[in-house]
Biopython code that builds the backbone (N, CA, C, O; Angstrom):
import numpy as np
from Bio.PDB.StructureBuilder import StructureBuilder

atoms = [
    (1, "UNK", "N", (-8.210, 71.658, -58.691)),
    (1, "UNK", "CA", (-7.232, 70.612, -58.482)),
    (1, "UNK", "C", (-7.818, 69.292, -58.986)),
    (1, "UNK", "O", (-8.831, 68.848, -58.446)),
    (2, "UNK", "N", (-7.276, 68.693, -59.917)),
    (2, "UNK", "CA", (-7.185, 67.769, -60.055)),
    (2, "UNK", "C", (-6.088, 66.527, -59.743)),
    (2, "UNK", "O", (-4.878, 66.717, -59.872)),
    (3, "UNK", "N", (-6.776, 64.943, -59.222)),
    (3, "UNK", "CA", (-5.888, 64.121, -58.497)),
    (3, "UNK", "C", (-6.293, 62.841, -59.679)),
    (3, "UNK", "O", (-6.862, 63.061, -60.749)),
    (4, "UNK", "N", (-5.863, 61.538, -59.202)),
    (4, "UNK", "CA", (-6.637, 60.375, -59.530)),
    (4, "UNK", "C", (-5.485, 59.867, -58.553)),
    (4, "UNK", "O", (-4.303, 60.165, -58.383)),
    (5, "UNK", "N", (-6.327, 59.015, -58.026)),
    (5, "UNK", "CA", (-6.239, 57.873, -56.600)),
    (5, "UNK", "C", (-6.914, 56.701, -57.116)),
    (5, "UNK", "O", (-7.806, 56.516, -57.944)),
    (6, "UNK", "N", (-6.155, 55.915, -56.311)),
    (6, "UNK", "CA", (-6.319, 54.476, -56.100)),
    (6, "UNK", "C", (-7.352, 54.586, -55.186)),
    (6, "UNK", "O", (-7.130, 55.397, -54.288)),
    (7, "UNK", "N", (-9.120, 53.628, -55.122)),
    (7, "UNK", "CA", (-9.356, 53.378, -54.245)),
    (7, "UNK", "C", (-10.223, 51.792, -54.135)),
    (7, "UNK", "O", (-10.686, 51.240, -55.133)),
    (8, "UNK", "N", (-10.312, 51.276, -52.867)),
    (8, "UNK", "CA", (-11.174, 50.143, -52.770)),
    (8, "UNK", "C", (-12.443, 50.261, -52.629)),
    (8, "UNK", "O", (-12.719, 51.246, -51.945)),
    (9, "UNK", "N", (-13.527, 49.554, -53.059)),
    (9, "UNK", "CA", (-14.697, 49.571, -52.741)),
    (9, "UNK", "C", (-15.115, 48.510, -51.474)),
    (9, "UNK", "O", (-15.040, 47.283, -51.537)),
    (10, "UNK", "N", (-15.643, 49.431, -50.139)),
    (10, "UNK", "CA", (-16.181, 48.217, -49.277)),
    (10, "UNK", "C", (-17.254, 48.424, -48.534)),
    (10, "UNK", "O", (-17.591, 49.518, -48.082)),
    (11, "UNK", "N", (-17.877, 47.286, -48.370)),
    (11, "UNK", "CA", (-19.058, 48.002, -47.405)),
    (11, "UNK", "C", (-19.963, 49.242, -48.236)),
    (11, "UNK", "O", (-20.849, 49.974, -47.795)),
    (12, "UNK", "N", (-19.457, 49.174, -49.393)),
    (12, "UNK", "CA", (-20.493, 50.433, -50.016)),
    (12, "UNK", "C", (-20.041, 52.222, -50.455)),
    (12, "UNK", "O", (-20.594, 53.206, -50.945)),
    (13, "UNK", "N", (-18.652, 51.818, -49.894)),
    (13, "UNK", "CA", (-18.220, 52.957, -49.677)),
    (13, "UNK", "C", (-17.149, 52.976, -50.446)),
    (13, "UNK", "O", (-16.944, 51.818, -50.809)),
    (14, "UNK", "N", (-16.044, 53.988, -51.056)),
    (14, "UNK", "CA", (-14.764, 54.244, -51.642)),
    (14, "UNK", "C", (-13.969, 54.552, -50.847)),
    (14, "UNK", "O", (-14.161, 55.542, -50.142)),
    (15, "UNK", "N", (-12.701, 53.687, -50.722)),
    (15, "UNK", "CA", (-11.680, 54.079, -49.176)),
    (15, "UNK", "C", (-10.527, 54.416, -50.390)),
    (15, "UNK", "O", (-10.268, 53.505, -51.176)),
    (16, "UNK", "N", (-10.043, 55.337, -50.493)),
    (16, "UNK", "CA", (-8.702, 55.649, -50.760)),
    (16, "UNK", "C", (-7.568, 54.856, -50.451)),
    (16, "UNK", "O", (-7.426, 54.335, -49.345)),
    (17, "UNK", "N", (-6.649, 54.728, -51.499)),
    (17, "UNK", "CA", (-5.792, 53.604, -50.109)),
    (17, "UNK", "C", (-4.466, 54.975, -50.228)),
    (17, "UNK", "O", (-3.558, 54.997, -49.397)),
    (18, "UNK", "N", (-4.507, 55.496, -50.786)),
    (18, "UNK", "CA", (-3.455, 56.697, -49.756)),
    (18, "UNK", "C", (-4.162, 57.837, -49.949)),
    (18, "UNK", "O", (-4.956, 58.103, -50.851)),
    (19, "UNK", "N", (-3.670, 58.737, -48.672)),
    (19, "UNK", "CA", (-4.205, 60.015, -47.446)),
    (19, "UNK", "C", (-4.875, 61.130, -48.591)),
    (19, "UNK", "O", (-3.843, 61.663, -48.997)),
    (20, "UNK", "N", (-5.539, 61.512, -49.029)),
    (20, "UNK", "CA", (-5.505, 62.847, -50.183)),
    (20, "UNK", "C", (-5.370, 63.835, -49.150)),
    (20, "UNK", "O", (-5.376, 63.651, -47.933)),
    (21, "UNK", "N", (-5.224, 65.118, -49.914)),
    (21, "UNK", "CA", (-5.074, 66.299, -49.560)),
    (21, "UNK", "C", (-6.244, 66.997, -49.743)),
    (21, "UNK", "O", (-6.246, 67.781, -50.692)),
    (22, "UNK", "N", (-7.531, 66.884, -48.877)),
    (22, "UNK", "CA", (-8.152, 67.477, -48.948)),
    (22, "UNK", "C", (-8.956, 68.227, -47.389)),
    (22, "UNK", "O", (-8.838, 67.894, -46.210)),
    (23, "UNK", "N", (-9.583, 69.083, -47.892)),
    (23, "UNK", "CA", (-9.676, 69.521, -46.447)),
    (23, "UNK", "C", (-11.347, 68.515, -46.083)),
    (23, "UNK", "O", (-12.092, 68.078, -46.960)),
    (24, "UNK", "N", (-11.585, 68.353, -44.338)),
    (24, "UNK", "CA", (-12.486, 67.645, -43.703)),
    (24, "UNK", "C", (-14.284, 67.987, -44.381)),
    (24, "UNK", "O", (-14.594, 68.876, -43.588)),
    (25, "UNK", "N", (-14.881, 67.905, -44.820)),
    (25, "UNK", "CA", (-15.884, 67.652, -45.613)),
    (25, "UNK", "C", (-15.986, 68.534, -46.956)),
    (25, "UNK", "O", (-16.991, 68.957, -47.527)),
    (26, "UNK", "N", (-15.030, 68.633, -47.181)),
    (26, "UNK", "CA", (-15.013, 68.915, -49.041)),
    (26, "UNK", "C", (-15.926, 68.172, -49.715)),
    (26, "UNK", "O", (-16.098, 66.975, -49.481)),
    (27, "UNK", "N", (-16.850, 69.118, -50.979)),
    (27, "UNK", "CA", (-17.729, 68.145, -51.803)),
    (27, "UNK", "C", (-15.986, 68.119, -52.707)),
    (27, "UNK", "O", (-15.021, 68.881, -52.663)),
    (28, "UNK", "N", (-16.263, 66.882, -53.435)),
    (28, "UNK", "CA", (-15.487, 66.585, -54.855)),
    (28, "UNK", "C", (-16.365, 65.969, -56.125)),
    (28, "UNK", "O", (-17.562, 65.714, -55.999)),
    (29, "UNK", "N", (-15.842, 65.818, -57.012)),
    (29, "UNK", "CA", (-16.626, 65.001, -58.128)),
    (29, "UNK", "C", (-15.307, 64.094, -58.211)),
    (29, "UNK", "O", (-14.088, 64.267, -58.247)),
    (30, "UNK", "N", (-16.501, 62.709, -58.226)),
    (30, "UNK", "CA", (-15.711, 61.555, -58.946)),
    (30, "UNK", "C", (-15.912, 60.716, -59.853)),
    (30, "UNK", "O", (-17.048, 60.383, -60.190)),
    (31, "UNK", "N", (-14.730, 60.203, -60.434)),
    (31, "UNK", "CA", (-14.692, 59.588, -61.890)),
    (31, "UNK", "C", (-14.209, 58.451, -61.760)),
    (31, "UNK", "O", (-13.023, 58.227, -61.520)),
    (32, "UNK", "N", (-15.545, 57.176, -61.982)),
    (32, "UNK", "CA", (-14.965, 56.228, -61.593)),
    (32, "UNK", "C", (-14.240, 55.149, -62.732)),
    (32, "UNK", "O", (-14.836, 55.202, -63.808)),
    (33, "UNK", "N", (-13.358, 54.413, -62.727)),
    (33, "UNK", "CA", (-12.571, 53.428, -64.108)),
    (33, "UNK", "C", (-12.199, 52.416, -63.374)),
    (33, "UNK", "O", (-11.997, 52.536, -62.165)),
    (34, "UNK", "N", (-12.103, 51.617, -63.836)),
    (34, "UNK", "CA", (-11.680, 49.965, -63.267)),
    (34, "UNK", "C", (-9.780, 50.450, -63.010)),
    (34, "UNK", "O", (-9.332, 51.575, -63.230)),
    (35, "UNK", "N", (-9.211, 49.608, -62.659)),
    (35, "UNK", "CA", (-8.153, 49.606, -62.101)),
    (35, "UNK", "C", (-7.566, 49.972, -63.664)),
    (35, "UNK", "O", (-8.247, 50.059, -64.686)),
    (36, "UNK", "N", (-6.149, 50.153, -63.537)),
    (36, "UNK", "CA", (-5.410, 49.951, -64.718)),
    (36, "UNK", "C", (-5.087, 48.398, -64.565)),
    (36, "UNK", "O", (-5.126, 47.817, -63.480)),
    (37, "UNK", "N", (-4.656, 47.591, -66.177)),
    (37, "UNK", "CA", (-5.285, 46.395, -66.980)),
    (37, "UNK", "C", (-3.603, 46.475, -67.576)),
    (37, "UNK", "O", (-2.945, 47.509, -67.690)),
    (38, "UNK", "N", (-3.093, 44.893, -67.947)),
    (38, "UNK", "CA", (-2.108, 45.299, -68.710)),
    (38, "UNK", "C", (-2.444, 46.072, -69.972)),
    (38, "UNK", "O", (-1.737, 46.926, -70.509)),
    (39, "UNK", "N", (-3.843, 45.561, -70.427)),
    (39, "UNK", "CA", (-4.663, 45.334, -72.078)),
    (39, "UNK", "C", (-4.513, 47.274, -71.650)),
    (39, "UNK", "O", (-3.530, 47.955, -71.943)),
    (40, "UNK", "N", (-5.598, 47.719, -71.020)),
    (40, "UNK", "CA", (-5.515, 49.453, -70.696)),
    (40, "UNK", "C", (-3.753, 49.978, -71.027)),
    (40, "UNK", "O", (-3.435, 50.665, -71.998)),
    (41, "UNK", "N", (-2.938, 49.543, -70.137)),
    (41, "UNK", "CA", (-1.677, 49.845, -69.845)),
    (41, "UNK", "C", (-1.128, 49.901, -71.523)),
    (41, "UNK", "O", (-0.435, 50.791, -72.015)),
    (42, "UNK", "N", (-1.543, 48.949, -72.061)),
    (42, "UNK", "CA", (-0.678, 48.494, -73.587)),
    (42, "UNK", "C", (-0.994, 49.399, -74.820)),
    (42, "UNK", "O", (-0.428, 49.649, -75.884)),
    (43, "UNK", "N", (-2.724, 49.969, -73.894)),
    (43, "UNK", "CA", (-3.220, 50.538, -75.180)),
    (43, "UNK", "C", (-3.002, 52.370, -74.905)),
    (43, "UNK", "O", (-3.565, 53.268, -75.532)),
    (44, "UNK", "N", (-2.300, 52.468, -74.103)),
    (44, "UNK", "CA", (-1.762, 53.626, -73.659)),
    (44, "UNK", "C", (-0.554, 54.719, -74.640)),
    (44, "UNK", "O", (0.585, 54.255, -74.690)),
    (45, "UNK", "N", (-0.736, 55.829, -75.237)),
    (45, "UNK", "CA", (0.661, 56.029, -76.020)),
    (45, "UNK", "C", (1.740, 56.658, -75.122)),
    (45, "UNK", "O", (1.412, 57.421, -74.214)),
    (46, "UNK", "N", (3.285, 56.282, -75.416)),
    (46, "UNK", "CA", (3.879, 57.098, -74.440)),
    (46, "UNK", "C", (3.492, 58.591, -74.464)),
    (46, "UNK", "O", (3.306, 58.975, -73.309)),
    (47, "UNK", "N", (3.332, 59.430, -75.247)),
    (47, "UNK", "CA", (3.041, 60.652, -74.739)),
    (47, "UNK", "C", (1.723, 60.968, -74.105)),
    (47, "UNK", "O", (1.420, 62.133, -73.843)),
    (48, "UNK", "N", (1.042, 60.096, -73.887)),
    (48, "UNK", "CA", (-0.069, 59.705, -72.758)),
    (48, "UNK", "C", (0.115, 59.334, -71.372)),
    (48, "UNK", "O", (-0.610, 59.603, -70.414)),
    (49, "UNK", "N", (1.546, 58.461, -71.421)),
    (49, "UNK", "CA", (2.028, 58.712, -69.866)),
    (49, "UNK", "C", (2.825, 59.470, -69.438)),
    (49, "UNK", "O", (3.052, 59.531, -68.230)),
    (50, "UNK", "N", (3.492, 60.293, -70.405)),
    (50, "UNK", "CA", (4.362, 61.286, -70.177)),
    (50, "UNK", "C", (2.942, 62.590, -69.689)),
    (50, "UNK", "O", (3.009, 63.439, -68.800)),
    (51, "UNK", "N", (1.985, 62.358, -70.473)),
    (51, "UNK", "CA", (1.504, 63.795, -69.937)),
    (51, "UNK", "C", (0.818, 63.330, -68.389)),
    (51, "UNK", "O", (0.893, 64.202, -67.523)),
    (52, "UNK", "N", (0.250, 62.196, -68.051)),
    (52, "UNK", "CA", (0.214, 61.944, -66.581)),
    (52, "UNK", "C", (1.013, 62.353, -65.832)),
    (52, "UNK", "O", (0.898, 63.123, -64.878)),
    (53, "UNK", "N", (2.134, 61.673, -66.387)),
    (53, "UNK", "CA", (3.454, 61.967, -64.908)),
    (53, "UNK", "C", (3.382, 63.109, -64.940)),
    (53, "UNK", "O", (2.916, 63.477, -63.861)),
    (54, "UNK", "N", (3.648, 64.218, -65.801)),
    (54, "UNK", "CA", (3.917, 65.554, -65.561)),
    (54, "UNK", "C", (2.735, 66.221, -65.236)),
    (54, "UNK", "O", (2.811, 67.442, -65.094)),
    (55, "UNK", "N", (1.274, 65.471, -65.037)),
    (55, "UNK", "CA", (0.444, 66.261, -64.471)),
    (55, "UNK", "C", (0.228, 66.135, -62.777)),
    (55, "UNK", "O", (-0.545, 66.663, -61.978)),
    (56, "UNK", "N", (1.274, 65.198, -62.681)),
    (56, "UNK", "CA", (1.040, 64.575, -60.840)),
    (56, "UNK", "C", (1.556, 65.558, -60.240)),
    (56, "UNK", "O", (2.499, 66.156, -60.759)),
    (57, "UNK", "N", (0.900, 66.035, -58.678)),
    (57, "UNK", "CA", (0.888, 66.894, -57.982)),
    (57, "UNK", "C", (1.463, 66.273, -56.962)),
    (57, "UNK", "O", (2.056, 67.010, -56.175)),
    (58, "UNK", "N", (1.464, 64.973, -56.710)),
    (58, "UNK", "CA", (2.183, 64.538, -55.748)),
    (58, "UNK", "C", (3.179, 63.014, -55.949)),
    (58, "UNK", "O", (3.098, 62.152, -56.824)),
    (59, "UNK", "N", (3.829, 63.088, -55.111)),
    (59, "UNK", "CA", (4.635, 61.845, -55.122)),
    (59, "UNK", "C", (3.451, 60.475, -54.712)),
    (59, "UNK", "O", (3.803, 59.306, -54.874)),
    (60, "UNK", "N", (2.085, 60.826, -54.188)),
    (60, "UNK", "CA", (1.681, 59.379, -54.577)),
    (60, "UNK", "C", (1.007, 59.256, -55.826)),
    (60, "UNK", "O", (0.743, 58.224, -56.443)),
    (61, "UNK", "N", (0.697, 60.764, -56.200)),
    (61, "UNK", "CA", (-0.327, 60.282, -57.824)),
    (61, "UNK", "C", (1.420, 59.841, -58.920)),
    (61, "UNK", "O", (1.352, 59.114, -59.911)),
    (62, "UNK", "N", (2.518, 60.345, -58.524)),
    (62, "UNK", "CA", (3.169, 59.834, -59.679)),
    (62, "UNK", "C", (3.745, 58.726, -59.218)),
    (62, "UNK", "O", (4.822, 58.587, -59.798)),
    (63, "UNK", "N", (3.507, 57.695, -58.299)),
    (63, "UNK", "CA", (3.867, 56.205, -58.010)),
    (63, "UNK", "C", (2.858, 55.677, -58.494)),
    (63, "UNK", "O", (3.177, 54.625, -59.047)),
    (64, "UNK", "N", (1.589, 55.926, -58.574)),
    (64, "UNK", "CA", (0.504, 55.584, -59.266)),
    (64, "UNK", "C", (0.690, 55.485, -60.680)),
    (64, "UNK", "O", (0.561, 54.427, -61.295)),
    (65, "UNK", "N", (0.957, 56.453, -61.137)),
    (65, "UNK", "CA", (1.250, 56.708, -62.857)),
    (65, "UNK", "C", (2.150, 55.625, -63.108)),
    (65, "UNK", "O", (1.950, 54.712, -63.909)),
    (66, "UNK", "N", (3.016, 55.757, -62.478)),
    (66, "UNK", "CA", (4.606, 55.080, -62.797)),
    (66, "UNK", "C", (4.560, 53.390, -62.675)),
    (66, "UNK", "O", (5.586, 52.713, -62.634)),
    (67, "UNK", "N", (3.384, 52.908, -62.632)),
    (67, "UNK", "CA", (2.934, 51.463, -62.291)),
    (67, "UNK", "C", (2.639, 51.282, -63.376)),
    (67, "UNK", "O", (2.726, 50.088, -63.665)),
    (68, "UNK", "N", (2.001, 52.506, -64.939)),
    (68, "UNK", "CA", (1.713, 51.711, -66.389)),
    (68, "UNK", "C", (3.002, 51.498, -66.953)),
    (68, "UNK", "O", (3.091, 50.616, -67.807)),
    (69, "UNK", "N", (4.133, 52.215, -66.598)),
    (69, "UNK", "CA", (5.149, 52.003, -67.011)),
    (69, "UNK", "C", (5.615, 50.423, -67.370)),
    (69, "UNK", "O", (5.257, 49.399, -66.787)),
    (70, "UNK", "N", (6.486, 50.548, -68.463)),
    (70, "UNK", "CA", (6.948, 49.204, -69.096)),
    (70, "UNK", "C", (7.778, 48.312, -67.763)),
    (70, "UNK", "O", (8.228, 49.010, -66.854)),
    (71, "UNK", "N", (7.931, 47.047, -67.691)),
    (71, "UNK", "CA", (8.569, 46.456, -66.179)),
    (71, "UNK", "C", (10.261, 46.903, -66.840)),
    (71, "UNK", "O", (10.982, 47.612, -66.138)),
    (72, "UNK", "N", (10.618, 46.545, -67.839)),
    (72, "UNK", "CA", (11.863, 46.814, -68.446)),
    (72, "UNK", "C", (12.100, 47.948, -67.794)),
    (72, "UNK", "O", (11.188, 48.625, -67.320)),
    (73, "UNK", "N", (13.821, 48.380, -67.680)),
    (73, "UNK", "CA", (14.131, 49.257, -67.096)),
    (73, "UNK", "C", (15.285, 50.158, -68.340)),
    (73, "UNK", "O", (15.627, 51.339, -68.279)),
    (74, "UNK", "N", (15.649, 49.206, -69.311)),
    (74, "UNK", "CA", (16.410, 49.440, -70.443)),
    (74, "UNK", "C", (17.431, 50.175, -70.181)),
    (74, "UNK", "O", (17.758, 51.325, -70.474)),
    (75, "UNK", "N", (17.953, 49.211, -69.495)),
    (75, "UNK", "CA", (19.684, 49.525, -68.665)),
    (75, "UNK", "C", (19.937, 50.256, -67.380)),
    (75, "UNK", "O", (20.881, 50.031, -66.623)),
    (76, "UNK", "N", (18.833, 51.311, -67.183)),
    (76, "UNK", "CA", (18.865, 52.387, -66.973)),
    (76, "UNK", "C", (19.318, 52.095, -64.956)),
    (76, "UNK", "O", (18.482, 51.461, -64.313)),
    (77, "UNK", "N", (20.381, 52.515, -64.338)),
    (77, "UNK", "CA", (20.645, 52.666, -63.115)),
    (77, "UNK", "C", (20.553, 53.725, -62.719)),
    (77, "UNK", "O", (21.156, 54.688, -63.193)),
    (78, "UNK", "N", (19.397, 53.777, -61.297)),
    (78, "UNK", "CA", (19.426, 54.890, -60.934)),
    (78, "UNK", "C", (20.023, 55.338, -59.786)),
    (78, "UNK", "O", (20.338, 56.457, -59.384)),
    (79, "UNK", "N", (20.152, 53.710, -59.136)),
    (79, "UNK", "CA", (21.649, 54.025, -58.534)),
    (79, "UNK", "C", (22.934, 54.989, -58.262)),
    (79, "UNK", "O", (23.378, 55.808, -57.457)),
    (80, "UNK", "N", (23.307, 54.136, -59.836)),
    (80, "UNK", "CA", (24.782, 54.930, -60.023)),
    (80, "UNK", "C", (23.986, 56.274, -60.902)),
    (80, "UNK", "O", (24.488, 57.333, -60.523)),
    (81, "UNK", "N", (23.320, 56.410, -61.548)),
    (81, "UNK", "CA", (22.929, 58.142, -61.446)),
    (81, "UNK", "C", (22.581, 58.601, -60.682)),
    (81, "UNK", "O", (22.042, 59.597, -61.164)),
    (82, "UNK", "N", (22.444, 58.629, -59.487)),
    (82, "UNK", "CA", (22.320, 58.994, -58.213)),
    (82, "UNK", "C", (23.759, 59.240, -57.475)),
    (82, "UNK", "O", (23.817, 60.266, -56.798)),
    (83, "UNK", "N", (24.487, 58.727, -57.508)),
    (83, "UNK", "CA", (25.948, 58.298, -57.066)),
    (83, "UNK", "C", (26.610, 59.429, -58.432)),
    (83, "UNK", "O", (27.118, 60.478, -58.035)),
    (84, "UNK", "N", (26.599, 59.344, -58.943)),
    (84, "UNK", "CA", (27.346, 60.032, -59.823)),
    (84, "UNK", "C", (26.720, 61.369, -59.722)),
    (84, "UNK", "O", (27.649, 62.175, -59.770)),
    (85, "UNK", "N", (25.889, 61.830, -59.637)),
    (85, "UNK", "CA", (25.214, 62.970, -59.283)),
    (85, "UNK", "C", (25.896, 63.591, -57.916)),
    (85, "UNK", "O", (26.272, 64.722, -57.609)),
    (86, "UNK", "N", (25.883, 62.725, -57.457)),
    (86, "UNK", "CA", (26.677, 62.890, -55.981)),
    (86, "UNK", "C", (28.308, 63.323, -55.886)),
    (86, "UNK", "O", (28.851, 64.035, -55.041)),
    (87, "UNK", "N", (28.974, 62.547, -57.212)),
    (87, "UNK", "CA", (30.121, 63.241, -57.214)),
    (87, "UNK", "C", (30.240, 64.318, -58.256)),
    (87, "UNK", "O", (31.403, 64.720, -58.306)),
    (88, "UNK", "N", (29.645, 64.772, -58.890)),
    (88, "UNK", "CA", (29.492, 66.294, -60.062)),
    (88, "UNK", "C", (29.680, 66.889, -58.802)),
    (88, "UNK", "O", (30.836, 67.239, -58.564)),
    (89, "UNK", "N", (28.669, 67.131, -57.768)),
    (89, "UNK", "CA", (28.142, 68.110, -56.855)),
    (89, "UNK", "C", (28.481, 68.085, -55.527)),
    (89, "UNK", "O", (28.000, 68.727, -54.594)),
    (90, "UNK", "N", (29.556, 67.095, -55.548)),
    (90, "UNK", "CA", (30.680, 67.383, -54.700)),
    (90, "UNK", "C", (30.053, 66.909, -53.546)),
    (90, "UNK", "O", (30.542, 67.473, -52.566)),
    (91, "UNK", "N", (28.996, 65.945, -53.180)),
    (91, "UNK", "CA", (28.710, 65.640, -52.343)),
    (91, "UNK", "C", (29.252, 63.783, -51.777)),
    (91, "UNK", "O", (29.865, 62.943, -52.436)),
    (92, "UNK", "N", (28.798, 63.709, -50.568)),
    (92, "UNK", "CA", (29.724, 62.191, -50.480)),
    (92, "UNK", "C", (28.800, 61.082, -51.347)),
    (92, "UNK", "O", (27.570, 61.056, -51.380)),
    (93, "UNK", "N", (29.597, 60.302, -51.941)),
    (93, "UNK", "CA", (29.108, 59.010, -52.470)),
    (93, "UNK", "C", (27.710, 58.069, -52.199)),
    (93, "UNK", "O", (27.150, 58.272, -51.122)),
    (94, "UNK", "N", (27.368, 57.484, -52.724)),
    (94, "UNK", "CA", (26.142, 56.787, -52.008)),
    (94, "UNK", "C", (26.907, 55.086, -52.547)),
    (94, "UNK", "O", (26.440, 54.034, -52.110)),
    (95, "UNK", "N", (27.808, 55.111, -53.286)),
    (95, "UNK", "CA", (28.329, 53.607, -53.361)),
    (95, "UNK", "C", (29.954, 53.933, -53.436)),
    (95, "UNK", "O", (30.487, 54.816, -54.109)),
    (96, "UNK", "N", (30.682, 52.836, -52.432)),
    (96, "UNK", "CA", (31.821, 52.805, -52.461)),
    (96, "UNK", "C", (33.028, 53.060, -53.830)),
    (96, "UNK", "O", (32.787, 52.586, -54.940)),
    (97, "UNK", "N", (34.114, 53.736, -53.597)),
    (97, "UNK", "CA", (34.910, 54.001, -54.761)),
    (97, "UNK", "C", (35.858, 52.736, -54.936)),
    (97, "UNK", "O", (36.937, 52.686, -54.345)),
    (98, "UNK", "N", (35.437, 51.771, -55.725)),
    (98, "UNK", "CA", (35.760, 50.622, -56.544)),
    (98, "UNK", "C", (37.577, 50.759, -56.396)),
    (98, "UNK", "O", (38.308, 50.048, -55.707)),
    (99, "UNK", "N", (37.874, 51.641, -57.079)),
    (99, "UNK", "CA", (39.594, 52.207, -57.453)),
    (99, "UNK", "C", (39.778, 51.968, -56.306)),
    (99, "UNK", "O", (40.283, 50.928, -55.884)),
    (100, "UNK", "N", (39.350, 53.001, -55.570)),
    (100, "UNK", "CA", (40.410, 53.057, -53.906)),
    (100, "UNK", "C", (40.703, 51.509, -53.695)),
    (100, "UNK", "O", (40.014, 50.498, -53.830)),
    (101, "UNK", "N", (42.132, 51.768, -53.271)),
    (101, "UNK", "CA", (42.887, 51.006, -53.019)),
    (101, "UNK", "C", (42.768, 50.939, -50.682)),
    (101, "UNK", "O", (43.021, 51.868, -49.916)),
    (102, "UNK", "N", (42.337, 49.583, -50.343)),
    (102, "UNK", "CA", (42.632, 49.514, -48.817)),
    (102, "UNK", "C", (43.700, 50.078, -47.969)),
    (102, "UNK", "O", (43.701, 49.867, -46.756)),
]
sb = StructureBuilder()
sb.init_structure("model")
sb.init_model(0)
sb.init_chain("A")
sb.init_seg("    ")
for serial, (resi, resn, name, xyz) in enumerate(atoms, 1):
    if name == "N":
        sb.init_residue(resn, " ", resi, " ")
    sb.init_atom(name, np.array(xyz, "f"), 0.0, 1.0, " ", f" {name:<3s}", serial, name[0])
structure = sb.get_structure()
C-alpha cells in the first residue's frame, strides 16, 4: 500500500494531520518532499495529476491531490450535475424546480 499524507513537523517528530489507516505499531518507509509549491504545482503535467487522483485510496489522499488542481473551475457546476443526476435517476432534487409555478 501505498499513501502520501500531509504531515507537520514538531517537537522532532512527523504528526499526520489526517488519521492513516494503519494498524498500531506498523514499521512504514517514508518519503519526505516539502509541501506542494505553486512553482511544484505549475511544473506538474496534467496526466501527472490525473495519474495521482486515480491512484488515491482514499477520500483524504484525493482532497490532497485535488489541492494541485488549477483554482479555475471552467464553468463546471457540480451542483446542478449533482441535481440533474438526481433527476435522470428519479431521485428527489437537491435544488428547487425554477418552472414550478406556486
Amino acid at each position: 500500500m501505498t499513501i502520501t499524507v500531509r504531515a507537520v513537523y514538531e517537537g522532532g517528530v512527523l504528526r499526520p494531520v489526517q488519521p492513516l489507516g494503519l494498524a498500531e505499531g506498523e514499521t512504514v518507509v517514508v518519503t519526505i518532499g516539502a509541501g506542494y509549491t505553486a512553482a511544484t504545482v505549475a511544473t506538474l503535467s496534467e496526466d501527472e495529476i490525473v495519474r495521482r487522483i486515480q491512484a488515491c485510496k482514499t477520500y483524504h489522499e484525493w482532497l490532497e491531490v485535488t489541492k494541485m488542481l488549477p483554482a479555475g473551475d471552467g464553468g463546471y457546476d457540480i451542483v446542478q450535475a449533482l441535481d440533474d443526476n438526481r433527476h435522470w435517476s428519479g431521485e428527489r432534487p437537491l435544488l428547487p424546480d425554477e418552472s414550478a409555478q406556486p
